[in-house]
Each structure stands twice: as C-alpha cells, then as structure tokens.
N, C-alpha and C positions, 0 to 999 in steps of 0.2 A: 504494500500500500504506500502511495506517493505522500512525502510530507507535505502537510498543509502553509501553503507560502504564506512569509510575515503579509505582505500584504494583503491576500486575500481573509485572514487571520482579523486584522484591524479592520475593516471593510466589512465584514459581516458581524463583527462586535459593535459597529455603528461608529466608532472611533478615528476611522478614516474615510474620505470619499474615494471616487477612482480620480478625478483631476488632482487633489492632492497627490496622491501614490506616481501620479503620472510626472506630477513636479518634482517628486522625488526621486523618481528614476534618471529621467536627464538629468539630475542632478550629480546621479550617480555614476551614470556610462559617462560623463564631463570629468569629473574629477575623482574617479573611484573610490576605493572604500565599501565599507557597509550601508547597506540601504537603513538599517534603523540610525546612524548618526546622522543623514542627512535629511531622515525626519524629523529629528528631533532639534538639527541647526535652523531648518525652514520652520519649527517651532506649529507642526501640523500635529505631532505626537507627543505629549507628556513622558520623560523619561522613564519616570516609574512604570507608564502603561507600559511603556517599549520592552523593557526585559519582564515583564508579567507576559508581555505577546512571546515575546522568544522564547521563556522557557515554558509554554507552551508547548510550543515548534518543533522545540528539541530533545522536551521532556527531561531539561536539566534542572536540576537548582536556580533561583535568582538570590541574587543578594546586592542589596543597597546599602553603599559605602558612606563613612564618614570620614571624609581626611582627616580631619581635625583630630581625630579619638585614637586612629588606626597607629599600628606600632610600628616605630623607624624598625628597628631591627628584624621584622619577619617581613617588613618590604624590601630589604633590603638582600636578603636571601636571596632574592632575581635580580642581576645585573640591570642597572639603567639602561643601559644600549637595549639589552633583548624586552624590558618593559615599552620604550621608546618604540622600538621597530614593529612588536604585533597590536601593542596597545593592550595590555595588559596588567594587573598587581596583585603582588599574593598579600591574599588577607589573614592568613592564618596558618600553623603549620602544626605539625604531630610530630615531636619527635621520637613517640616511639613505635609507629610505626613507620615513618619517615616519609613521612606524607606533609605536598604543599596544596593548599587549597587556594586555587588562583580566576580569578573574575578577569572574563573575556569579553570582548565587543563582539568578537565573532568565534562562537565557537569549535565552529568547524574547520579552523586552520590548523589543522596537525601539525604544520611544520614548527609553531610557537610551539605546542605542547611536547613537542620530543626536544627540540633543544631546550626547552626550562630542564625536561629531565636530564637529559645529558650535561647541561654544566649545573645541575644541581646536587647530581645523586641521590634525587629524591621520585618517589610518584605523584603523580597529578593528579587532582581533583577538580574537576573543570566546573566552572559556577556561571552562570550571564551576569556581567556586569554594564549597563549604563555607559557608552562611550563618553559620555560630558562627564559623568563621575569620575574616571578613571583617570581620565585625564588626568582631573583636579587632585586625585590621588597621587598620580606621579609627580605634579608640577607641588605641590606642596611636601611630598616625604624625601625629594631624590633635590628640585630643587629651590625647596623652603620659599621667603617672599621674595620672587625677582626683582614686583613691580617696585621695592625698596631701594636700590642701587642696581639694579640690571646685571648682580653678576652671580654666575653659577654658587651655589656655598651647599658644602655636605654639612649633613646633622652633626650638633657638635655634640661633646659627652653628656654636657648639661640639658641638652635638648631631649635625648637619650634616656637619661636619668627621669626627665619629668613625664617622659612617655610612660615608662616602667609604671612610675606610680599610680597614673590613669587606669593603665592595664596591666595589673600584674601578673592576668592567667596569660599574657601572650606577649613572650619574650620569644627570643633568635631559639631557630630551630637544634644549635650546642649551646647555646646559653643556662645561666642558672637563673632561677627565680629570685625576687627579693630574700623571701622568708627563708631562702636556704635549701629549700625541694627542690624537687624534680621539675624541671625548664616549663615543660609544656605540658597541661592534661589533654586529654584526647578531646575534651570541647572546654570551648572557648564563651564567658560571658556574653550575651549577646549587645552590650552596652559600651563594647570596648570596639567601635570604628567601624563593625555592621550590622546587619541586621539578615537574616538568611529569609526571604520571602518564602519557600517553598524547601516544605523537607524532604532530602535527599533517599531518606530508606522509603516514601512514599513511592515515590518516584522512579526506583528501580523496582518495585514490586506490579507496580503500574504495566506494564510491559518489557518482555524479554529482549525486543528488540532494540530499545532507546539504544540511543549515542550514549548517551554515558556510561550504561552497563559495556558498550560493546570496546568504548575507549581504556575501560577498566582492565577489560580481559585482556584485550592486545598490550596493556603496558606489564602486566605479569607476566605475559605471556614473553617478551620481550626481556625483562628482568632476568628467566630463566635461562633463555638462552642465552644473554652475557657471561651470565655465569659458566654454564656449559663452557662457550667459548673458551673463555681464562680457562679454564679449566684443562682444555683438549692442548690448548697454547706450553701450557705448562706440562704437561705432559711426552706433546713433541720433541720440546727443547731437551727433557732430561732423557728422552730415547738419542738423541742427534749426539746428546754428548754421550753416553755411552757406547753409540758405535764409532764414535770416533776415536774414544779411551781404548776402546780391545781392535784398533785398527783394521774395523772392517771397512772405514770411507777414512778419506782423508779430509782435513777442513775444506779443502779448495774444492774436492770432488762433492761436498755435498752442497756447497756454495754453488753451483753446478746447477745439480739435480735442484734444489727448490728453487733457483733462478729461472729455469726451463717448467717451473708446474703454471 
C-alpha cells in the first residue's frame, strides 16, 4: 500500500488547499529541500501541524523542540557540519544502550542517519522534527547568539554547567550526572528541551511495516555484520601471519595474492 502524501495528508484534514500545496511545490522544484519547510516559510502550515502530518506519513514519533531547555552536550554528540548539512539534532541519548535519539526535517534521508551512526558509534532513533525548530536548535546550541557580534562562539563551560542544572537527566552520552550516577537513564524528563508528540512503542505496534520499525532492523542488522567483519578481518590477519611464520608464503608472495583478489 502507497504512503499517503504530506500533501494530500493536509488537504483532506482541511489544513491545506490545493493552490496552496501548488505554491508550495514550485517552491520546492525552485529551490529544493523538503516540501513541509517550504510550507511552513510561505506560513500556509503551522509547524506543529506539519510534523503531526508527517508523522502521520511515516508512522514515526514527533517531537517538539525547545532550544532554550535542550542540553549542549547531547547536541553536541553530532558534529555541526553533519547537523548543518541534513538539518538535523539529537535530543537525547541512552547511554546504555547506546542509542541517539535524533529529530529530522526529513526522515527519509538514510544517508544522514548512517553517517550520524558511523561517526557516532551509536544507533539511531529517528523522530520528525519541525525544520524552523531545528534550525533554531542548531543556531542556538552549536552557535549560541550571533545576532550579538556576528561571530561563531562554542558553549563555554559555564554555559554547560547551567544547562546540566536545567537538565540533569540529560547529560553527554560518556558523561557523569551531577549527583554522581549513572550519565543517562533510559528516558528523559519531558521538561528538559522537548516534548515527544507521539509515543514511539504505539507506533511500532501500529504496523509491521512503518519506517521506523524497518530502519531499526536494518541498523542491527548492520551493527552485526561490523562486527562479523572485525571479526573475519582479525582472523585473516592472524592466518596471513602464520603462514608466513612456518614459511608457507613469503610477505611479498602474499602481498601478491591479496593484491590480485
């Protein structure tokens, strides 16, 4: 069964016209991107509708950001650069099952969600987030007030410091707690920078075949096989060097043979 499109989505909740969606699309084929931010720039869609429609859509979690609340340090777990380029920020992290919980403009960009995993070493939990929110997310944790002197400035310790105390269940995914505990519990107040629209065990119980169940299984699925990998990698190496120790190949002869696979 074909997903139900955002705009047809809005349009039959009475929320959109079709000459809106229509202004929204040239909007879009003009200057790319995702169709729900340029609803929400032409100001035809209320943001909060916008990720209630999407995750809808996509059958994922929503969640609505508060900059202001949200912890430097678990935003800070995703490089600027890769927040910058999909539009992206993690809201929250587990670290003990090592899991980051990250709010999307657009969900469906795999390519964001495998490199957050790859230079995280963590698993993803994909959420819809609000492209105006996100933003505001990034332009306020990565680079605090610009409109102030116009220049780039990272969170300083004191800044850091007063975040913690805002939020003390959601500190950096190796970090320690104030009181001494354990870094991270496995949830997060809901007072501390968001707010989860739409519960996530609903959600996967709802259907077998959502995106998010199915982006779950591929990133275990994936985790395993790294491991295998290392695994066979390490293995090779200590065969390569024992037939070279009982000179059944010589270095250069096997230098050879894997050069030629």
């Amino acid at each position: 069964m074909a997903r139900e499109r955002l705009g047809d989505i809005l349009i039959h909740a009475g929320l959109l016209d079709s000459e809106g969606l229509q202004r929204a699309l040239e909007e879009k084929k003009k200057w790319g991107g995702p169709l729900g931010q340029h609803l929400v720039q032409l100001k035809l869609v209320e943001e909060d509708t916008l990720i209630r429609a999407l995750s809808k859509q996509y059958k994922l979690p929503a969640v609505a950001l508060e900059p202001r609340k949200m912890n430097v340090e678990v935003a800070h777990l995703i490089p600027q650069t890769i927040c910058d380029k999909y539009q992206l920020i993690c809201f929250r992290a587990d670290n003990e099952l090592k899991f980051l919980d990250v709010a999307l403009a657009d969900p469906t960009d795999l390519d964001a969600i495998d490199e957050v995993r790859v230079v995280t070493k963590c698993n993803v939990r994909v959420y819809i987030g609000g492209p105006m929110a996100i933003q505001r997310a990034i332009t306020h944790l990565f680079y605090r007030d610009l409109s102030l002197g116009g220049e780039v400035a990272a969170p300083t310790e004191d800044t850091s410091a007063a975040q913690k105390s805002e939020s003390p269940n959601s500190v950096g995914l190796y970090g320690a707690a104030a009181d001494g505990e354990s870094a991270l519990p496995a949830e997060t107040k809901s007072d501390s920078g968001f707010h989860i629209t739409m519960d996530l065990s609903e959600v996967v119980l709802e259907s077998g075949s959502n995106l998010g169940e199915r982006l779950a299984h591929l990133q275990d699925k994936l985790v395993v096989l790294e491991e295998k990998a290392d695994r066979d990698r390490g293995m090779i190496n200590l065969l390569i060097g024992l037939l070279v120790k009982k000179g059944v190949f010589s270095a250069e002869e096997i230098k050879r043979l894997t050069g030629a696979l």
